[in-house]
mmCIF file as gemmi writes it, N, C-alpha and C atoms, coordinates in Angstrom:
data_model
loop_
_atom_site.group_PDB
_atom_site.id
_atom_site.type_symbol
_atom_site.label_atom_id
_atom_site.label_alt_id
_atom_site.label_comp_id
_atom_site.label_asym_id
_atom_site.label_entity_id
_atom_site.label_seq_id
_atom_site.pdbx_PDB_ins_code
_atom_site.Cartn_x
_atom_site.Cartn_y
_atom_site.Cartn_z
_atom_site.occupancy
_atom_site.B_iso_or_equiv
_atom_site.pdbx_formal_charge
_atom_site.auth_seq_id
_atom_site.auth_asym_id
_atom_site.pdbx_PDB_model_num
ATOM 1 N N . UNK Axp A 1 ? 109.167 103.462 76.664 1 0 ? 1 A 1
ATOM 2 C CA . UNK Axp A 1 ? 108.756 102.946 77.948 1 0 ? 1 A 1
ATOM 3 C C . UNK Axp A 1 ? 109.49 103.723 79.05 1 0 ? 1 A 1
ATOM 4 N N . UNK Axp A 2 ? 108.814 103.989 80.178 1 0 ? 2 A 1
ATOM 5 C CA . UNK Axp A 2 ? 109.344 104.86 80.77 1 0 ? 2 A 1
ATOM 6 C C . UNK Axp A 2 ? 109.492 103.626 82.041 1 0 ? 2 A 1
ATOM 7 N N . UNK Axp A 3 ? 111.01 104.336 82.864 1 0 ? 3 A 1
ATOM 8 C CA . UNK Axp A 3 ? 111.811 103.729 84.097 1 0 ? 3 A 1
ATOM 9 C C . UNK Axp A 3 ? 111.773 104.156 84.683 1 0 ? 3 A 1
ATOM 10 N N . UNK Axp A 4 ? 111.237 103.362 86.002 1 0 ? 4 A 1
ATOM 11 C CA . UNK Axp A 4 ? 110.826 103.721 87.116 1 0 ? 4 A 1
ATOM 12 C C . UNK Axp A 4 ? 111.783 103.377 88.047 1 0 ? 4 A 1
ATOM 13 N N . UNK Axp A 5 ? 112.036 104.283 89.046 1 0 ? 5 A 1
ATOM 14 C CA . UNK Axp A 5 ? 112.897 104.771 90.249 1 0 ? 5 A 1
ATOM 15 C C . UNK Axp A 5 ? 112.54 103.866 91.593 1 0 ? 5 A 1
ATOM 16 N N . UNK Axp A 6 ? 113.036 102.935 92.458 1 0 ? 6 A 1
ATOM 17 C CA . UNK Axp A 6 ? 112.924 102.67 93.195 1 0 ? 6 A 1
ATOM 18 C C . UNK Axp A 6 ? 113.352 103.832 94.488 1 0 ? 6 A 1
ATOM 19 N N . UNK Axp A 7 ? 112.645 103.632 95.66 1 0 ? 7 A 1
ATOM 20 C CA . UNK Axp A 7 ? 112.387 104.794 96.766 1 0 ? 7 A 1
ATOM 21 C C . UNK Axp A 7 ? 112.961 104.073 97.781 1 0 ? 7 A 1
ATOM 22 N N . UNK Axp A 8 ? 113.895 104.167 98.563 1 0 ? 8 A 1
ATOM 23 C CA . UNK Axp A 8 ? 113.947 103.426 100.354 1 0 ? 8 A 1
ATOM 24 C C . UNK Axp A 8 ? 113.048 104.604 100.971 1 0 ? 8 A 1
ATOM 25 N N . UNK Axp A 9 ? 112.535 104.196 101.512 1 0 ? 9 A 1
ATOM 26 C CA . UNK Axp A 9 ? 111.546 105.205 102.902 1 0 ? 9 A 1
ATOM 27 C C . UNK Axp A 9 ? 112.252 104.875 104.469 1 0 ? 9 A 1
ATOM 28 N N . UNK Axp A 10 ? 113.165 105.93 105.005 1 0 ? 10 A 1
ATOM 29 C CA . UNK Axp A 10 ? 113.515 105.492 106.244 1 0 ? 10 A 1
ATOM 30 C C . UNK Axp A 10 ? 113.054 106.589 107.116 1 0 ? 10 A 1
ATOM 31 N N . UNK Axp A 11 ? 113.079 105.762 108.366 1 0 ? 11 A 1
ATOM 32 C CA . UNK Axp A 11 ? 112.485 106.257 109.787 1 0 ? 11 A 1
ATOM 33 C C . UNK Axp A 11 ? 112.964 107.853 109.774 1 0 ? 11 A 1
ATOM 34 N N . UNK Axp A 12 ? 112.413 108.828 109.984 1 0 ? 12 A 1
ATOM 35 C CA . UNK Axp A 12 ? 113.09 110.196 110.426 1 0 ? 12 A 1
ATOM 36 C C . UNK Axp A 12 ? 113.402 110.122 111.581 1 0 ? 12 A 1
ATOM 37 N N . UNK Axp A 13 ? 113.148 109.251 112.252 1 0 ? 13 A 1
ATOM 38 C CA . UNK Axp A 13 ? 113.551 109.52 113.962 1 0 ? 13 A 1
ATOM 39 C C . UNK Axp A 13 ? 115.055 108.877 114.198 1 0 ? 13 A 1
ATOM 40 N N . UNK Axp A 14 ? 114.845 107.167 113.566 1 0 ? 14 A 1
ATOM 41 C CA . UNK Axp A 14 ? 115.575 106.504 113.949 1 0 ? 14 A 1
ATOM 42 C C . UNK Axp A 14 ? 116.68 106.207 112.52 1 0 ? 14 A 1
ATOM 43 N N . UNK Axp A 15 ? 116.517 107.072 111.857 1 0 ? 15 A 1
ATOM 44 C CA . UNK Axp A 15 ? 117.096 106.172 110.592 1 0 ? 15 A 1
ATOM 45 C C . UNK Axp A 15 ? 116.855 105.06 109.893 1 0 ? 15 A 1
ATOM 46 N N . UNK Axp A 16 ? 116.497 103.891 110.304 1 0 ? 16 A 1
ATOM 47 C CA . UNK Axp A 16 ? 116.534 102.291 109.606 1 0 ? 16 A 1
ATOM 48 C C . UNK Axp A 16 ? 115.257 102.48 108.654 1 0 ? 16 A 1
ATOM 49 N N . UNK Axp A 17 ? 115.48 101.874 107.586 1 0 ? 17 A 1
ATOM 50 C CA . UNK Axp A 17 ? 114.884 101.709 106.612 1 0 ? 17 A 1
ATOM 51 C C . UNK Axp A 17 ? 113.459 100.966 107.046 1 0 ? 17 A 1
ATOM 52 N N . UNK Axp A 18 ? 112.675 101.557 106.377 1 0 ? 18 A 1
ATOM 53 C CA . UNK Axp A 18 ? 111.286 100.997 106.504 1 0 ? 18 A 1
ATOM 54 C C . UNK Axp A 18 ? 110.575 100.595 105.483 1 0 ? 18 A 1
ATOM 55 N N . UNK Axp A 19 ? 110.978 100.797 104.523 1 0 ? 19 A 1
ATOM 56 C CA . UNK Axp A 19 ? 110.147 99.936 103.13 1 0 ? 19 A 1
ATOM 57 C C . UNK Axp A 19 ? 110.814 100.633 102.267 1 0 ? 19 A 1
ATOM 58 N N . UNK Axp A 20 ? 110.322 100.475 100.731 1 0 ? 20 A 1
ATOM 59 C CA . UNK Axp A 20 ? 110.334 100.51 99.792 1 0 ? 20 A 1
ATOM 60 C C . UNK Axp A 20 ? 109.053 101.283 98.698 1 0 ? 20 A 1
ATOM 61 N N . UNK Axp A 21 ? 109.303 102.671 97.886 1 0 ? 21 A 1
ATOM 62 C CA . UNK Axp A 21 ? 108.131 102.446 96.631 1 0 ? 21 A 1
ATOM 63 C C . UNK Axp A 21 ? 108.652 102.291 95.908 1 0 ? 21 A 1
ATOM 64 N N . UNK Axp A 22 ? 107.831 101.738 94.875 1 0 ? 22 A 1
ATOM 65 C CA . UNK Axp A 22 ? 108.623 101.331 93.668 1 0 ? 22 A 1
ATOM 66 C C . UNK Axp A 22 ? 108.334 102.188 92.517 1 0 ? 22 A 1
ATOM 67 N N . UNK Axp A 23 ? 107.851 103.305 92.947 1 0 ? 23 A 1
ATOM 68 C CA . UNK Axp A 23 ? 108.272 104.841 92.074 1 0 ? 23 A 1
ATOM 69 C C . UNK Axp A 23 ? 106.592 104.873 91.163 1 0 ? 23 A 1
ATOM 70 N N . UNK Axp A 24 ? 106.084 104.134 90.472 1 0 ? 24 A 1
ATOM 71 C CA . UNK Axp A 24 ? 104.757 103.901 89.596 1 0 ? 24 A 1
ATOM 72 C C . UNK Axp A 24 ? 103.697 104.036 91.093 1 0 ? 24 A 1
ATOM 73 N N . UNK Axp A 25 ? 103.421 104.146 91.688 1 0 ? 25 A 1
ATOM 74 C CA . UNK Axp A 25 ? 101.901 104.101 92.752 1 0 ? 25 A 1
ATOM 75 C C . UNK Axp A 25 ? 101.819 105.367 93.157 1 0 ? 25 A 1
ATOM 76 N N . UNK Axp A 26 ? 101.019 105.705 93.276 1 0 ? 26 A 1
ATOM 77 C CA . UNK Axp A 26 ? 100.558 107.222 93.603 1 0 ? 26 A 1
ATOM 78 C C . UNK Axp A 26 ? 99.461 107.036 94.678 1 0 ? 26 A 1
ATOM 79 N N . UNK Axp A 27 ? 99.761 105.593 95.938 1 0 ? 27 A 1
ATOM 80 C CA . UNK Axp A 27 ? 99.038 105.85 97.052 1 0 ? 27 A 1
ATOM 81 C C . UNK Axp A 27 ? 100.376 106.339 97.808 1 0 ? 27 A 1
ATOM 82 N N . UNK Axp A 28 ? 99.583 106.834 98.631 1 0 ? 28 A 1
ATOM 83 C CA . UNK Axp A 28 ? 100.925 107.037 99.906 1 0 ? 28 A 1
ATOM 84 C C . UNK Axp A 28 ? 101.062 105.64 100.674 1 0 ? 28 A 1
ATOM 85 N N . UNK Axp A 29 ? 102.807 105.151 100.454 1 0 ? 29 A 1
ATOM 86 C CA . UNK Axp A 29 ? 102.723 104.648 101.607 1 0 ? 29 A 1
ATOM 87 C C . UNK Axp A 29 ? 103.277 104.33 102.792 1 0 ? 29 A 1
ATOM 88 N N . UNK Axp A 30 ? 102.302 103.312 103.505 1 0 ? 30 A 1
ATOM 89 C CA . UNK Axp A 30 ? 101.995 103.501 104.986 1 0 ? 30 A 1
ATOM 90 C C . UNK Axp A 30 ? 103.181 102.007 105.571 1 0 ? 30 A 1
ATOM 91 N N . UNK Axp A 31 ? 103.981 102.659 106.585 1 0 ? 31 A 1
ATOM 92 C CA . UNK Axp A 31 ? 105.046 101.657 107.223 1 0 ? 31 A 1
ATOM 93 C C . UNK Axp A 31 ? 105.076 101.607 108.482 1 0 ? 31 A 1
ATOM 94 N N . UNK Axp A 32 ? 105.805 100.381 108.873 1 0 ? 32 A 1
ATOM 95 C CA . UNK Axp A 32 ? 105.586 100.734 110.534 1 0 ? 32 A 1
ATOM 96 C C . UNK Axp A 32 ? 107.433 100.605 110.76 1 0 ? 32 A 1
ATOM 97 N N . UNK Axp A 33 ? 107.796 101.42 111.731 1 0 ? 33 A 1
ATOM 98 C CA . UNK Axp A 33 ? 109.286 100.898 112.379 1 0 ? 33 A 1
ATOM 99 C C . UNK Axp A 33 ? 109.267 99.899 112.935 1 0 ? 33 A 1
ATOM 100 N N . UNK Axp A 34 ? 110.125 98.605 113.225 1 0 ? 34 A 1
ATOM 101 C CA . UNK Axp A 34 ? 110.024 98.35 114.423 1 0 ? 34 A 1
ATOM 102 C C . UNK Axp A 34 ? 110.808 98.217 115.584 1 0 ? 34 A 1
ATOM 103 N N . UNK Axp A 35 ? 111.862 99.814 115.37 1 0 ? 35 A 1
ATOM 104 C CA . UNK Axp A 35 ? 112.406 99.988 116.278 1 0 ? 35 A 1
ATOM 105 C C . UNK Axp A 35 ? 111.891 101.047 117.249 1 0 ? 35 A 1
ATOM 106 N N . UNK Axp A 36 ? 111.462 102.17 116.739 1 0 ? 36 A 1
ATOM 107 C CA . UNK Axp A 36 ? 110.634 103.018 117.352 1 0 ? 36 A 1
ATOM 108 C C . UNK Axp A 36 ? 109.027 102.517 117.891 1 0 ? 36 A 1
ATOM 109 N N . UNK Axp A 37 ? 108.678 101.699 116.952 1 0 ? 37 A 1
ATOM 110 C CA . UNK Axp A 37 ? 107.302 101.533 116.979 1 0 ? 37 A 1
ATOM 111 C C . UNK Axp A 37 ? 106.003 101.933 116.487 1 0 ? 37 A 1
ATOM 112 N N . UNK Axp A 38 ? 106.796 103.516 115.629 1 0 ? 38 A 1
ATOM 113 C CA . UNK Axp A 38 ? 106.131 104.576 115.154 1 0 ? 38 A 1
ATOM 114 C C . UNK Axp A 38 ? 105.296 103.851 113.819 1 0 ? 38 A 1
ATOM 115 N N . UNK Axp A 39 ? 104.567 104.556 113.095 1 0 ? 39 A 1
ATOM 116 C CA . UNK Axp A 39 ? 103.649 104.825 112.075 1 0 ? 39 A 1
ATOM 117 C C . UNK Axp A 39 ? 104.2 105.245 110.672 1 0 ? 39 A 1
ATOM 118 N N . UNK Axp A 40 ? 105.28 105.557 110.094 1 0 ? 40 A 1
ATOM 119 C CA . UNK Axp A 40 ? 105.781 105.998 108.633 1 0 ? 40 A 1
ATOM 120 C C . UNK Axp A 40 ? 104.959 106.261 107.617 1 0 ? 40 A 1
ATOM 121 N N . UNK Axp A 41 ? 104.69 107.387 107.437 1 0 ? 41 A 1
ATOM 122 C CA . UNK Axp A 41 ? 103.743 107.758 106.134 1 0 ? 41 A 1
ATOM 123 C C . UNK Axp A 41 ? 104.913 108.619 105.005 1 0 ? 41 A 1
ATOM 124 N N . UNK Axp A 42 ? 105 108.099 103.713 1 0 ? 42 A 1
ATOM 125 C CA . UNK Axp A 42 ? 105.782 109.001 102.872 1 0 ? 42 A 1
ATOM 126 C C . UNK Axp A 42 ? 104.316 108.931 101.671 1 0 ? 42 A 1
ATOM 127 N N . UNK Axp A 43 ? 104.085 110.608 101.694 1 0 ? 43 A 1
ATOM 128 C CA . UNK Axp A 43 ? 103.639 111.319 100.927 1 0 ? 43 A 1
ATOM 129 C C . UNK Axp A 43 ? 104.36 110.871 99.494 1 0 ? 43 A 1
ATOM 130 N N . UNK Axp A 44 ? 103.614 110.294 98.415 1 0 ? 44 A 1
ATOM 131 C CA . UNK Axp A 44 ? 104.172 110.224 97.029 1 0 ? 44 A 1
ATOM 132 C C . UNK Axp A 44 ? 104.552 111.521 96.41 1 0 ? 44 A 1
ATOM 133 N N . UNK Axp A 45 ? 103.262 112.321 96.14 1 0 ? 45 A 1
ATOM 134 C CA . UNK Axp A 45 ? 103.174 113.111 95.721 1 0 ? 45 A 1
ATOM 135 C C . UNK Axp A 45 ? 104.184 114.441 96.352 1 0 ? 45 A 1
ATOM 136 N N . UNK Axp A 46 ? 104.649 114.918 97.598 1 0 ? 46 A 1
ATOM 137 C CA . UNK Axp A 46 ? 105.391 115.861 98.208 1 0 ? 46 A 1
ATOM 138 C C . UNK Axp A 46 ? 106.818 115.067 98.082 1 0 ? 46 A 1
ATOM 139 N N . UNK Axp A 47 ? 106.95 113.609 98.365 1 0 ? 47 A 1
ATOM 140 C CA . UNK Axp A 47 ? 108.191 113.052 98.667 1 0 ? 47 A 1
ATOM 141 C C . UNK Axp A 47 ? 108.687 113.538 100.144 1 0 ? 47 A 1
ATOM 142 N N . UNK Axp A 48 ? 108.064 113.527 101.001 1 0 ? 48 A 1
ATOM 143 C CA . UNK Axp A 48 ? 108.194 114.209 102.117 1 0 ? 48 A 1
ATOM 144 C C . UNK Axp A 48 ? 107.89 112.46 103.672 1 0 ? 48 A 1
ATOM 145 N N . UNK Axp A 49 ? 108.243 112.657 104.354 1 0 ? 49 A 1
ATOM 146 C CA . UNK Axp A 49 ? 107.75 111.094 105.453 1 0 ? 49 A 1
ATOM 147 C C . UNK Axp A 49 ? 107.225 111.899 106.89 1 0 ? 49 A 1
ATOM 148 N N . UNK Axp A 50 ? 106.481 111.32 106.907 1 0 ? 50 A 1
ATOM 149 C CA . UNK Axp A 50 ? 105.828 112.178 108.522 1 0 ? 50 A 1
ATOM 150 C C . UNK Axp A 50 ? 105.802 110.517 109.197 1 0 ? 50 A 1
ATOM 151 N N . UNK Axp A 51 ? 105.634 111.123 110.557 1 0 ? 51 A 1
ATOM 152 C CA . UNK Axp A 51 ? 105.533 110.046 111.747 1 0 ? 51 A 1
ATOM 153 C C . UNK Axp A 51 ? 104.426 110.019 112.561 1 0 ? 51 A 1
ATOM 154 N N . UNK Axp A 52 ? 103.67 109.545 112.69 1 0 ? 52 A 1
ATOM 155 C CA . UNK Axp A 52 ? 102.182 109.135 113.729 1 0 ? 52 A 1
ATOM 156 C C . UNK Axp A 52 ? 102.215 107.849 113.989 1 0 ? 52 A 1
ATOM 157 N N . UNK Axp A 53 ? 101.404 108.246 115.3 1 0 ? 53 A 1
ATOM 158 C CA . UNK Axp A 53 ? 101.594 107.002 116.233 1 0 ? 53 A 1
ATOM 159 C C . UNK Axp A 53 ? 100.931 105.844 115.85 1 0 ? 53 A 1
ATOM 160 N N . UNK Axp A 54 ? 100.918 104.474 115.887 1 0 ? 54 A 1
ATOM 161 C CA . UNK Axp A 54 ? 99.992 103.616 115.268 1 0 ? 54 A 1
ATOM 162 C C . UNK Axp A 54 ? 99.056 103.588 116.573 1 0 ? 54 A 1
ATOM 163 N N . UNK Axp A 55 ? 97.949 103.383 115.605 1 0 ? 55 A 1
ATOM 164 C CA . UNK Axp A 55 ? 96.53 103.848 116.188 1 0 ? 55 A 1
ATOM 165 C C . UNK Axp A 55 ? 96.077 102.435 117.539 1 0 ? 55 A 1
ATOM 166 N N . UNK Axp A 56 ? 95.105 102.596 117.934 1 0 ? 56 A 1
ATOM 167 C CA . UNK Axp A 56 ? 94.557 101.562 119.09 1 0 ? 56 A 1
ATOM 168 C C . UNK Axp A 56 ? 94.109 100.614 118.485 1 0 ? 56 A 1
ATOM 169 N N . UNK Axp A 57 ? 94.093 99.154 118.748 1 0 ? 57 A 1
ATOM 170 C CA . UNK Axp A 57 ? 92.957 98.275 118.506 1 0 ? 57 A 1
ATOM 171 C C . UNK Axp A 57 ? 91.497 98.483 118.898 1 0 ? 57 A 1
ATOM 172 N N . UNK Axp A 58 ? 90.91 98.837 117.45 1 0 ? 58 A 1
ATOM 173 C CA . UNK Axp A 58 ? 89.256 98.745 117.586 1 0 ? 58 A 1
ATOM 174 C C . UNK Axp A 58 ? 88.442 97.457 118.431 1 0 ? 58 A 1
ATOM 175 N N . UNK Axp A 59 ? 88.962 96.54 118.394 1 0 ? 59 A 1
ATOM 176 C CA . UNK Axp A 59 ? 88.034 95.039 118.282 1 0 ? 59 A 1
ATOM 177 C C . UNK Axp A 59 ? 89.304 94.015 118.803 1 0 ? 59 A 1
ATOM 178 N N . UNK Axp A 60 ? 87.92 93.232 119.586 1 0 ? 60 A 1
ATOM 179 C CA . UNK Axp A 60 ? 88.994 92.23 120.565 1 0 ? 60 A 1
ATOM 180 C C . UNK Axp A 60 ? 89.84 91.112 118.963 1 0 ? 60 A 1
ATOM 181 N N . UNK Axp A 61 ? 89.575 91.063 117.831 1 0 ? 61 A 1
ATOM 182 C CA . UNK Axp A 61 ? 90.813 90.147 117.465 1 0 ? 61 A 1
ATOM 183 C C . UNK Axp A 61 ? 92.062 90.868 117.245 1 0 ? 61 A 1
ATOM 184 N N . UNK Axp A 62 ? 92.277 91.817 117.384 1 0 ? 62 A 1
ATOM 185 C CA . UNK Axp A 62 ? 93.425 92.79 117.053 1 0 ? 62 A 1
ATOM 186 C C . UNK Axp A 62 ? 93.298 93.28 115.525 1 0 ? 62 A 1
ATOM 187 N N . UNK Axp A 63 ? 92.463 93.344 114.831 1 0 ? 63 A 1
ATOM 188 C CA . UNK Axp A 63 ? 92.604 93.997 113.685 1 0 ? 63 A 1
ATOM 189 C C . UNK Axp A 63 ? 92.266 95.58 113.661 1 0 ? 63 A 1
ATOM 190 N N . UNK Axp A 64 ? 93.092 96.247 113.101 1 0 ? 64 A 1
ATOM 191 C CA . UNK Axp A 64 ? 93.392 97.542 113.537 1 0 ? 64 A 1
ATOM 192 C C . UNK Axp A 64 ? 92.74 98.414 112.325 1 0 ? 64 A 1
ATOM 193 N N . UNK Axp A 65 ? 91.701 98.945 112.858 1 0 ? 65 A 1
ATOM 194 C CA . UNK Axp A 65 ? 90.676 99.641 111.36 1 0 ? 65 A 1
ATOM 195 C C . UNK Axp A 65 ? 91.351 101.142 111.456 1 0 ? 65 A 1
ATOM 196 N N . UNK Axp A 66 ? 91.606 101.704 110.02 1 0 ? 66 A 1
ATOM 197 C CA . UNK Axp A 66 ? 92.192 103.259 110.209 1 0 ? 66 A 1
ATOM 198 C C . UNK Axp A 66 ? 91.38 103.695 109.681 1 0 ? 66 A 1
């Protein structure tokens, strides 16, 4: 049985931790700061975190379609 690696994903801008993978998922994923405010994407596959802005509200209930 193979053991899997837990990941912290933190902010590149600001430092503070923004989530967690838990090493088995091969989506990328997607975090928000909420000190910056920014967007957190860590690439599984590169192991790499980029930053984009979180996007606009589409629709008056606030649900935010990407």
């Amino acid at each position: 049985m193979k053991e899997y690696e837990e990941k912290k994903i933190y902010c590149p801008k600001c430092g503070r931790k923004v989530g967690t993978h838990d090493g088995r998922s091969t989506i990328n994923k997607i975090c928000r700061c909420k000190k910056c405010n920014k967007r957190i994407v860590y690439h599984v596959d590169t192991g790499e975190t980029e930053i984009k802005n979180i996007p606009k509200r589409n629709c008056s209930s606030g649900m935010t379609f990407v």
